[in-house]
N, C-alpha and C positions, 0 to 999 in steps of 0.2 A: 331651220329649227323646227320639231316637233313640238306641238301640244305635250305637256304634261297629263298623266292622269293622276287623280285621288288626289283632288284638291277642290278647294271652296272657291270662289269670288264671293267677297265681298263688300258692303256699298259704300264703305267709308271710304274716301285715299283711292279707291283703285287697288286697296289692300286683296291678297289673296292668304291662305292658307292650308299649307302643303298638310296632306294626309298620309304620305307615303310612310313616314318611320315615326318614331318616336319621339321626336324629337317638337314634332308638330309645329312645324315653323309658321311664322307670322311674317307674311315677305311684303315690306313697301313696293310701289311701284318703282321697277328700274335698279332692285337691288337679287341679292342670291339666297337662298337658303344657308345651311350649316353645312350641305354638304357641297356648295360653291359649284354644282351643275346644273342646278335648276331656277331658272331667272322668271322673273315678274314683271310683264313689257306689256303697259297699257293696260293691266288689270286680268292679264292672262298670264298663267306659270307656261315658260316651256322649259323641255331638258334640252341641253345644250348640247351632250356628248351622245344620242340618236343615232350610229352609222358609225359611229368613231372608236373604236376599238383600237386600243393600244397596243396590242397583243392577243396573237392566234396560233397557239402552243399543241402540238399532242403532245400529253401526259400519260403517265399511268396512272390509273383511278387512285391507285395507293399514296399516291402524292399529294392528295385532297388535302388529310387522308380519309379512303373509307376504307376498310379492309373489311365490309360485309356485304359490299356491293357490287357485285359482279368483277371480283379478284381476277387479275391479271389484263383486265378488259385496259383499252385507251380513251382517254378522254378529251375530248378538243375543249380548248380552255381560253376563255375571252375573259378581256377586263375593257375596261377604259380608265381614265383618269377620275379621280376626287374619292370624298370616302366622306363619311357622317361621324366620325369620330376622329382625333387628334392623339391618339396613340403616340408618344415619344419613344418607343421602345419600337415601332413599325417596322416590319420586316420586310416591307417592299415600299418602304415610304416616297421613294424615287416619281411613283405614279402616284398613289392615295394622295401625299403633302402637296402635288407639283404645283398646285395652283396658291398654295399656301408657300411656299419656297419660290415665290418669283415667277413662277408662268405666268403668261400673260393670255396667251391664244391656247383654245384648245384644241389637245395635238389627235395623233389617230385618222383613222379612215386608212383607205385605201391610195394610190398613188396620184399627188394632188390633193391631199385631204378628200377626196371623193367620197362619199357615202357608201358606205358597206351595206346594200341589203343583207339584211335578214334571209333569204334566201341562201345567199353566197353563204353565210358561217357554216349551214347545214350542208351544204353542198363540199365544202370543206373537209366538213367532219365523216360522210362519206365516202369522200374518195380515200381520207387515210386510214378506214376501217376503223373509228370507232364505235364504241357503243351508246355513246351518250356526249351532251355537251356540259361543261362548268363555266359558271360565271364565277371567275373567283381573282386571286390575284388582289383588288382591291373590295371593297363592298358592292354585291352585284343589286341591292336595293337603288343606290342611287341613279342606275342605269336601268331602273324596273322597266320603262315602255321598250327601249330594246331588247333586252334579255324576255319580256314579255309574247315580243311578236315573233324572235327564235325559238321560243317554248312550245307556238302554236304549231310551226312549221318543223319541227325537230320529230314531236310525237308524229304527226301525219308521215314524216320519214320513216318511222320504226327508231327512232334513238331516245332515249332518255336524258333528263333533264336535271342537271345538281347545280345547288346551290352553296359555296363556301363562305359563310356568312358572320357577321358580328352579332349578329341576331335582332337587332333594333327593328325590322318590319313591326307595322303596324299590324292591326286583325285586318283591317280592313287589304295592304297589301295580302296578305297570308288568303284569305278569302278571292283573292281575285285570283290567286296561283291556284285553286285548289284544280283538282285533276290535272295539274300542268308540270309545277313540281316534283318530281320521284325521291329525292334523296336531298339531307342537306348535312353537312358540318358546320356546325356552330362553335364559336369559339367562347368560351364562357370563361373568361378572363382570371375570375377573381371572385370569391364568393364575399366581397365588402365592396360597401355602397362608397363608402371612401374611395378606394383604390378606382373604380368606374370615374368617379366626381373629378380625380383628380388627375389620373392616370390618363382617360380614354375621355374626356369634356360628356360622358354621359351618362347616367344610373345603373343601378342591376337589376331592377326590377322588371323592366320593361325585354330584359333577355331575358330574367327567369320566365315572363310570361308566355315568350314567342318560343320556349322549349317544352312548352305542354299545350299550344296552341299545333305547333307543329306535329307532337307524337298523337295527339288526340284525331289530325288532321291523316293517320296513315302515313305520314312521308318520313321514310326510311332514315333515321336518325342516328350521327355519332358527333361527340363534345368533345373538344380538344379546349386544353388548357397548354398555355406556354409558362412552365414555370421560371420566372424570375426569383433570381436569390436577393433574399430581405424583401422582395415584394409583394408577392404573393405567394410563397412558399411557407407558410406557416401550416404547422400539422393541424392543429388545432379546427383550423378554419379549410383545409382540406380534405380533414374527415366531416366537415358541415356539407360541402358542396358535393361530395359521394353521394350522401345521405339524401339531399335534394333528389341525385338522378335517379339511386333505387326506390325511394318514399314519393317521387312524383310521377315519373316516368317509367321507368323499367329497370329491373337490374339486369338486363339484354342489351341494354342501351352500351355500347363501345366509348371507352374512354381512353382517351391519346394524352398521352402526358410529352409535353415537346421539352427538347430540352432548348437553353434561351442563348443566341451568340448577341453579342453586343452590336445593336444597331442604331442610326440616328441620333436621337440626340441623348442615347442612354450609351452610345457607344462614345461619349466625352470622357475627358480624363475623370479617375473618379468614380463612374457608373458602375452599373452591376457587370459581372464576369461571367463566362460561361455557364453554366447549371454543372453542377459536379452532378457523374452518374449516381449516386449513394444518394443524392435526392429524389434520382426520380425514381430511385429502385424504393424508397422510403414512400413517397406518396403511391408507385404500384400497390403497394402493401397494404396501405390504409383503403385503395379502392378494392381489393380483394377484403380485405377485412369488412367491409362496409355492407359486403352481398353482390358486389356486380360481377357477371360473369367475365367480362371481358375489360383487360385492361394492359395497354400497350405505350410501349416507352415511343418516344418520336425523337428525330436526332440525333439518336445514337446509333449509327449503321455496323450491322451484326450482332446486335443483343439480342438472345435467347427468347426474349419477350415479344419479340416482332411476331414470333410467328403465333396462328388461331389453333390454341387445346380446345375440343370436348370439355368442358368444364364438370361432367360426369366423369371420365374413365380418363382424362387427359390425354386422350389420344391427339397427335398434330391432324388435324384435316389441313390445312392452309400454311404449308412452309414458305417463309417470308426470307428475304436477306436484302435490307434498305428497301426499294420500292419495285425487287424483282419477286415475286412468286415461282418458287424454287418447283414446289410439287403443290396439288390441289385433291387431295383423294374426294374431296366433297362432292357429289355432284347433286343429290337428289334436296340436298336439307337436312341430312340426318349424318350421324358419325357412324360411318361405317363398322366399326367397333362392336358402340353399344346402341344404337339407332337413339339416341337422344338426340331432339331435334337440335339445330346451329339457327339461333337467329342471324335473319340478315335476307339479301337478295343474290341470289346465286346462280339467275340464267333471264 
């Protein structure tokens, strides 16, 4: 076991209290946090899952997704087990719940449970030519001191560093990535404190904060929403959370609208059904209406919207089809066209 960082000892109990997210846990001695990887042994937090990496994928960056960040590049992609939120609609809940569905030991590492240095991921990532690593898969906060000491070794490589996130870091984690982090997708759920409360066990405030903590912070930013039908697909309240990203952030800021298959425990008899395309073409609309440049269907492979217009002249720089990049005319930042610049990161 590893030390945890960004936490207190405290002198009552042997109590500590984790700094890391949101969530700002209050851990008795001998018990776990929320996010059930980080334990309290004698009045010290450690993280549990350190070395243990569940999975070590080459991706296409577009699969984050980001589609501003260095289009067509690959991206070596680590998770571990556990997650700081309780999502019943979880799209990879198999890893995030497993310790909440009955795991017992935590799985991961190398063969033997062996310890994965830090080292080896980037050595990985390397040898398959990619451009960069992601911690994503499940929440890459709760695994911060690993994903931390990859970040360190990744840069000194030449590769970049993304983050696919719920967004719950604290400042204080966000502060400690700073120069380390390059890019991050944040999934912004829902623009109702309800739906966080009840849906995901945690607020919206504390994402609305870590997404103008993050653009203010430099690091390359795009939001994805997974719409659920009757959940959070109300227009109303999807022309609110546009208006968030142009009126706080940027109307450059990239918005991924995914569409929702039935998973976990919303994949019961009864639960929500796929996302009809006519919704996400409805919410594209209201994010074009809203002022943002950029706004992309997700889940739907081969819609017209995958690919990146010039939002001046609509010219295509960035033809897309699912997570291949078909053509890339972009190369400098600007649309060859009409030289309007393309936000994003493009070499």
């Amino acid at each position: 076991m590893h030390e945890a960082m960004l936490y207190d000892k405290l002198d009552q109990d042997q109590k500590v209290r984790c700094r890391l997210c949101a969530h700002n846990c209050l851990i008795d001695e001998g018990k776990r946090g929320v996010c059930m990887v980080r334990r309290n042994q004698g009045g010290v937090l450690y993280t549990l899952v350190y070395g243990k990496p569940i999975s070590g994928n080459v991706d296409p960056i577009e699969k984050k997704p980001l589609f501003h960040f260095l289009p067509g590049s690959s991206s070596y992609s680590i998770a571990t087990v556990g997650c700081n939120f309780r999502c019943g609609f979880c799209q990879n809940w198999d890893i995030s719940q497993y310790l909440r569905e009955g795991g017992e030991s935590i799985p991961g590492g190398g063969p033997g449970g062996a310890e994965v240095a830090p080292a080896k991921i980037v050595a990985a990532a390397n040898k398959a030519r990619c451009a960069s690593i992601s911690y994503t898969y499940t929440e890459p906060t709760i695994y911060f001191e690993y994903a931390y000491d990859c970040m360190k070794l990744a840069h000194a490589a030449g590769l970049k560093n993304v983050f696919v996130t719920n967004g719950y870091e604290s400042a204080s984690c966000l502060e400690a990535s700073q120069g380390l982090l390059d890019a991050a997708n944040v999934d912004l759920k829902a623009m109702n404190d309800k739906f966080y409360r009840q849906e995901c066990k945690a607020k919206l405030q504390p994402v609305l904060d870590t997404l103008k903590r993050m653009h203010r912070a430099g690091i390359w930013l795009e939001v994805t929403t997974l719409l659920i039908p009757g959940k959070n697909d109300d227009p109303g309240e999807l022309k609110e959370l546009a208006g968030f990203l142009v009126r706080e952030l940027s109307p450059e800021v990239p918005w991924h609208l995914s569409a929702y298959m039935p998973r976990y425990k919303y994949a019961e008899e009864g639960g929500p059904g796929r996302t009809p395309v006519a919704t996400l073409e409805m919410a594209m609309q209201i994010g074009h209406e809203a002022g943002l440049s950029y706004v992309y269907p997700g889940n739907v492979f081969g819609h017209d919207g995958e690919s990146t217009r010039c939002p001046g002249c609509g010219q295509p720089v960035v033809s897309r089809r699912g997570y291949a990049v078909n053509d890339q005319v972009l190369k400098t930042g600007l649309c060859p066209q009409c030289q309007r610049p393309i936000a994003g990161v493009w070499q």
